[in-house]
N, C-alpha and C positions, 0 to 999 in steps of 0.2 A: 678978047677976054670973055666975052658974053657966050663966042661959041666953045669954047672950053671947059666954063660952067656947064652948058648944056648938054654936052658929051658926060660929061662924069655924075650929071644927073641920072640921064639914059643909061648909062653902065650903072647905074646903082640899083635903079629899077629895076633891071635884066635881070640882077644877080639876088635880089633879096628876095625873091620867090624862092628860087634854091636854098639861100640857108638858111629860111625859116620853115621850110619843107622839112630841112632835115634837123633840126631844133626842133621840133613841134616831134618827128619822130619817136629822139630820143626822148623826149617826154615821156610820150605815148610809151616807150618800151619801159622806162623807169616805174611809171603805174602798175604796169602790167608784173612787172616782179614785184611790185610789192603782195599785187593780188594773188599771186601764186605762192607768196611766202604766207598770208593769210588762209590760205587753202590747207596747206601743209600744216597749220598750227588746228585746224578743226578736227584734224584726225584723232584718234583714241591715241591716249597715252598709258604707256603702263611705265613702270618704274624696272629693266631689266641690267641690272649694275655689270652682271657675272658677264654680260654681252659685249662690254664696251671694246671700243675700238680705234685706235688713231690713224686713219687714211691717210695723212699728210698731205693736203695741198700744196700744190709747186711753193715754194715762198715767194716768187715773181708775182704769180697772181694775187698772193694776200699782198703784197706790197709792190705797185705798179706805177710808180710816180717815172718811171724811166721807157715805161712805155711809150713806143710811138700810137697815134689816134688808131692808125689801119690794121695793129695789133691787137689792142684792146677789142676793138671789132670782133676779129676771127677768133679772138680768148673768149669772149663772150658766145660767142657762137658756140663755141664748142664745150661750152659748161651746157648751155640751153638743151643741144643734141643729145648731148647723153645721160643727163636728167630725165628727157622724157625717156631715154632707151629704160633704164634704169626701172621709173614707175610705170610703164609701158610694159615689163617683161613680168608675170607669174606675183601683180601687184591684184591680184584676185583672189591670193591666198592671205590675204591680212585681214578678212575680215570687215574692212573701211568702209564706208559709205563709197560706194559703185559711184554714186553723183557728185559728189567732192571730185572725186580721182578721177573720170571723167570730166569735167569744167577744169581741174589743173592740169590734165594733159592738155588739151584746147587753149586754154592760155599763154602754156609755153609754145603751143605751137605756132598762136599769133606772134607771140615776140618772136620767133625763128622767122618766119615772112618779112615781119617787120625789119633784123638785121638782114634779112636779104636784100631788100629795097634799099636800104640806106647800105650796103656795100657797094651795090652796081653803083650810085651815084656820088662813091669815092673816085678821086684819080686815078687811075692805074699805074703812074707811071711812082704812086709811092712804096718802095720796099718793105718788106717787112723783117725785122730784126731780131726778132722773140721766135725762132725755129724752132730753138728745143724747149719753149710751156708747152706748146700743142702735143706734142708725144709725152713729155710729162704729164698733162690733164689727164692723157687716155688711160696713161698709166693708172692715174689716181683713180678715175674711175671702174676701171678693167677690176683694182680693187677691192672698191663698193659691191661691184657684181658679183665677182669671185667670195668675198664673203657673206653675202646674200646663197650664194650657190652651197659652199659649204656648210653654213647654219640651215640647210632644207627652208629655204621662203620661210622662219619661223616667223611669229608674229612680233617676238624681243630682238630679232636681225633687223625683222622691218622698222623699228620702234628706233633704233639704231643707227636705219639708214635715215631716217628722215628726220633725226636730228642734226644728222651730218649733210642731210641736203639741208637745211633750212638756215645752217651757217655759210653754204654756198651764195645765200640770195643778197645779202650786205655784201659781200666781194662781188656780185656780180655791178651791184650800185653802184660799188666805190670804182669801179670801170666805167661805167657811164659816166661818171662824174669825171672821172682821168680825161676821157674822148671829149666829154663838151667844152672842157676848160684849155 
């Protein structure tokens, strides 16, 4: 009996390095949007109505309760990428504070490391289910760019996209909160 107990002590201790490695992660990634949602909110705002626009997000992502954890994962991932693609491309013509948009490209791109590390040290052997969000995402974002590209980088496009990014950063939560639970 005694040696029993102590096996399943030992395998307890084994294993809770790892899943508080990757708990402590998604923390760390949880913060980390928030801080880049805080970023986004210090930018200049103008009020441009005649701009507005509805990208549509997949509606899997706005509502992910069916998600498997290693989906959420790579849907996360791939909001993160192309976000920074996004303020990354011809986000020099807005005008912004260079050091905001600097510091929240860097942020996002800590959280992009940070889901790397915490993918390698998912199983592999679990499927993923959710094949068509990821080419819908691109879709949705290909989008964002595409009407960044046609309103010429104006300052009311950008005013536009970064309201529609900053609705992205709550659905990016409410996926981390899907994965930890």
């Amino acid at each position: 009996m005694t040696n029993r107990w102590i096996l399943q002590a030992a395998f307890l201790l084994g294993f809770l390095p790892t899943a508080l490695s990757i708990n402590y992660k998604w923390l760390e990634l949880r913060q980390s949007s928030s801080a880049c949602q805080e970023l986004l909110k210090q930018l200049d705002r103008q009020l441009c109505l005649n701009y507005r626009m509805d990208f549509k997000i997949p509606m899997e992502v706005m509502h992910p309760g069916q998600m498997k954890k290693k989906d959420t994962a790579f849907v996360i991932q791939e909001m993160l990428q192309n976000i920074f693609e996004v303020f990354r491309s011809n986000s020099s013509s807005t005008g912004w504070n260079e050091t905001i948009i600097k510091s929240f490209l860097g942020k996002l791109h800590e959280q992009m490391d940070l889901l790397k590390k915490i993918l390698k040290e998912m199983p592999e052997n679990e499927s993923l289910t959710h094949f068509a969000t990821i080419p819908r995402l691109k879709s949705y974002y290909w989008k964002v760019q595409r009407y960044l590209k046609d309103k010429g980088y104006s300052s009311c496009a950008w005013m536009v996209v970064r309201a529609e990014i900053l609705r992205n950063f709550p659905i990016i939560k409410r996926l981390i909160n899907v994965y930890q639970n």
